[in-house]
N, C-alpha and C positions, 0 to 999 in steps of 0.2 A: 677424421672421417675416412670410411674405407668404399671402397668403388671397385664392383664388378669392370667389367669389360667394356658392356655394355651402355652402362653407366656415364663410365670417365669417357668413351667414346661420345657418346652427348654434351657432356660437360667439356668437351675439349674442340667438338666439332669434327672429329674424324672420323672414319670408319672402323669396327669392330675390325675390320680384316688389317687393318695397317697398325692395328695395336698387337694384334697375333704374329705379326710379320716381324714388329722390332723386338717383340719376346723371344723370337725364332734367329735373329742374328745376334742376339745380344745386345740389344742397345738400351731395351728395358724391360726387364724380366718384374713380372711379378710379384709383391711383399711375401705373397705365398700363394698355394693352391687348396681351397677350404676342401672338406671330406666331401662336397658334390660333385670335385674335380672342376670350378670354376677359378681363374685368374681372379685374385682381391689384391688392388692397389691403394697403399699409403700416403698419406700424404710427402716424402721421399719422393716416390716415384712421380707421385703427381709435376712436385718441381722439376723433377728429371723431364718430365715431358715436355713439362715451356719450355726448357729451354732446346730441347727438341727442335720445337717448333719454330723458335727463334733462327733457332740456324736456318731451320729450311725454308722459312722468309727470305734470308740473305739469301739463300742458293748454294748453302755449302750442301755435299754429299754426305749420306748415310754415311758411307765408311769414315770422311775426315771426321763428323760428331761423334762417332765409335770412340777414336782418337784424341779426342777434345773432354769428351766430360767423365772419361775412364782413367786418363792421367792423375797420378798421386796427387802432381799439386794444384790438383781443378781447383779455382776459386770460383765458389755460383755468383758472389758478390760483384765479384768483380766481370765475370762474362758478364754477366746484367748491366753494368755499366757501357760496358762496350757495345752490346747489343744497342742501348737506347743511343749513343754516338753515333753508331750508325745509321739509327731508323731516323734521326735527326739528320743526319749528311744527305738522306735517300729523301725525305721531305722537301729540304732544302732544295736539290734536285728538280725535283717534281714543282714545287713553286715555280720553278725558273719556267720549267716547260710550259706549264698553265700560264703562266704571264705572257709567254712568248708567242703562245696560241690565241690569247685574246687579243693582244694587240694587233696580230693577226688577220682577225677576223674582223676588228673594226678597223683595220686598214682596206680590206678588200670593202668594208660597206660604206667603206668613204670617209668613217670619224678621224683619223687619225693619219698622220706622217710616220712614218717606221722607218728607221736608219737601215743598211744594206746590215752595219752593223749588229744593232739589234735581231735583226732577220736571224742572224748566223751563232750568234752567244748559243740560243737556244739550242742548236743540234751539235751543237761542240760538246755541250754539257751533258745531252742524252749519251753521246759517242762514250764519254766518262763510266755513265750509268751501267751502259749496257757491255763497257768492259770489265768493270769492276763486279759485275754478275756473275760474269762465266767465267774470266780466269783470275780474279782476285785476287782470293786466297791463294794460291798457288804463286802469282808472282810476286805479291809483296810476302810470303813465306820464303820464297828463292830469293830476294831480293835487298827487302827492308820496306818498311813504308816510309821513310825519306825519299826514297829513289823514285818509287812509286807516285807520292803528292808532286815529287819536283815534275815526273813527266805529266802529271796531269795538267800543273801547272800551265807546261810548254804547249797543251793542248790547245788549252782556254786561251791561250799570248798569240795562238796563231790569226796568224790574217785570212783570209780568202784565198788570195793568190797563192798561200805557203799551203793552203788546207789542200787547193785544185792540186798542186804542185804533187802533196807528198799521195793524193790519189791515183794522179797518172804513175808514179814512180812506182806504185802498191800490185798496179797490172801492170805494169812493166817487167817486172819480178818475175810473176806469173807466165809472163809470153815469154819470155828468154827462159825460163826454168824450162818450159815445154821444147824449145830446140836442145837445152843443153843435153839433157835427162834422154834425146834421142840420140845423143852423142855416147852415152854409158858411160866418158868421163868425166870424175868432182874434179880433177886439175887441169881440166881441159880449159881452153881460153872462154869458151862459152859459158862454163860453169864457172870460173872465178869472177866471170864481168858479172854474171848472176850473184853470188858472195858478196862483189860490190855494189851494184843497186842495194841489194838489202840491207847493206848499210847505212847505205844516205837514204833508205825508206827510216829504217832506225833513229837515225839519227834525227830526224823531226820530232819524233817522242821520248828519246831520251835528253837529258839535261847534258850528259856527258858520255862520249863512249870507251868502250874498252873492247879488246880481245878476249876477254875470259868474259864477261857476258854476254858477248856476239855467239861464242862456241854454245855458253849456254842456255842463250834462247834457242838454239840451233837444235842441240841435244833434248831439249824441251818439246819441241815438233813432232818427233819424233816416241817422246814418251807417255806424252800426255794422248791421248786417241781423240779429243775436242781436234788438236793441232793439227792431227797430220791426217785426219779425215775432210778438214779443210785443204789441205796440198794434194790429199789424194784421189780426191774426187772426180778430176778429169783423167789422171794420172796415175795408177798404182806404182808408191815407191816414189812418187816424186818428197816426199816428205827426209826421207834417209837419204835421197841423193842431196839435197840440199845445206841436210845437216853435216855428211860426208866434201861436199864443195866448201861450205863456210869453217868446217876444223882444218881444211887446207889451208883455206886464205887466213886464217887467224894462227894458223902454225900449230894447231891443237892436235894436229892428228898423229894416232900414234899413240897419245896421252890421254888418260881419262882427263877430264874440264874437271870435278874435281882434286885431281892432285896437281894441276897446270895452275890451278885458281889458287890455291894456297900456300 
């Protein structure tokens, strides 16, 4: 079966303008264009779309799916598979939340006893959710996804005290970066105590540390514009000062992080 624009835009739930827009970057062009000069899409492209959509459920970017379902050795079988892994991990998720909101609520109307523990499971597990959202892809692509489940792992293992802990240490980071960064020096002793908190901030979510992933979450900050618009919002430049402090303290500086890393 073949589908106008307009059409598949029904049948898909989007808007005609966001079909014209992926035709227009390349992401999915058209089976062809009939002699009225209208887009006619195949069934091809139709699949091309789910899984379009698929991605942008997860939150990956236009450009990575450019990347994703353009590569020689796209398998649609196997992204399918993974997609449903996922939406099953994100369900899973989402159970926890809903459990943890109802008990919740019949805690506060009196039915129930609710552990400090159980209180906390729940938003440990959003903290998960809503990392895995925004830089996901990217760190377990920079990473590995062992590296990644182990720190989620470490997330979920934390206590109260370790969770309070690694939050004060998170603004800590932040108030010392703001003196260091008026200092203009990354080797400066305020800049390296800064390098240091953000280790042992790190080191609550990582399983294990290292100096070549310290540099390159550093260098990460810095590249990604999520990262360093978070650093640079009070601050312009506090993002490349920091990345610039922590290649000192990890000895990277000088070196690209990848030829230091391998």
């Amino acid at each position: 079966m073949e589908y106008t624009v307009q059409k598949l835009g029904l049948l898909a739930g989007i808007s005609t303008r966001t079909l014209r827009y992926y035709d227009e970057i390349g992401i999915l062009k058209p089976a062809r264009i009939n002699s009225s000069g209208y887009r006619i899409y195949g069934r091809a492209e139709v699949d091309t779309l789910q899984q379009i959509l698929f991605y942008r459920e997860l939150g990956v970017s236009l450009e990575n799916i450019k990347e994703i379902i353009t590569a020689p050795n796209f398998d649609g079988s196997k992204a399918l598979r993974e997609h449903r892994q996922k939406l099953v991990d994100k369900r899973k998720q989402l159970d926890l939340l809903i459990t943890n909101v109802d008990k919740t609520i019949n805690l506060i109307e009196g039915k129930i006893t609710m552990t400090d523990k159980e209180k906390f499971a729940g938003f440990k597990q959003k903290m998960i959710a809503d990392n895995e959202k925004k830089y996901g892809q990217e760190i377990r692509a920079k990473y590995g996804d062992d590296r990644v489940d182990q720190s989620n792992k470490k997330i979920k293992d934390m206590t109260e005290e370790q969770y309070a802990q690694v939050e004060n240490l998170g603004a800590s980071v932040i108030d010392m970066l703001k003196a260091a960064l008026a200092t203009g020096d990354p080797a400066g002793d305020l800049a390296q105590k800064t390098a240091d908190l953000h280790r042992q901030w790190l080191s609550f979510y990582w399983a294990s540390y290292s100096k070549e992933a310290h540099a390159g979450i550093a260098q990460m900050y810095v590249d990604d514009e999520r990262f360093t618009a978070y650093y640079d919002k009070e601050q312009p430049g506090a993002a490349a000062f920091l990345r610039d402090a922590i290649l000192i303290y990890t000895g990277m500086d000088g070196l690209s992080v990848e030829n230091k890393s391998t």
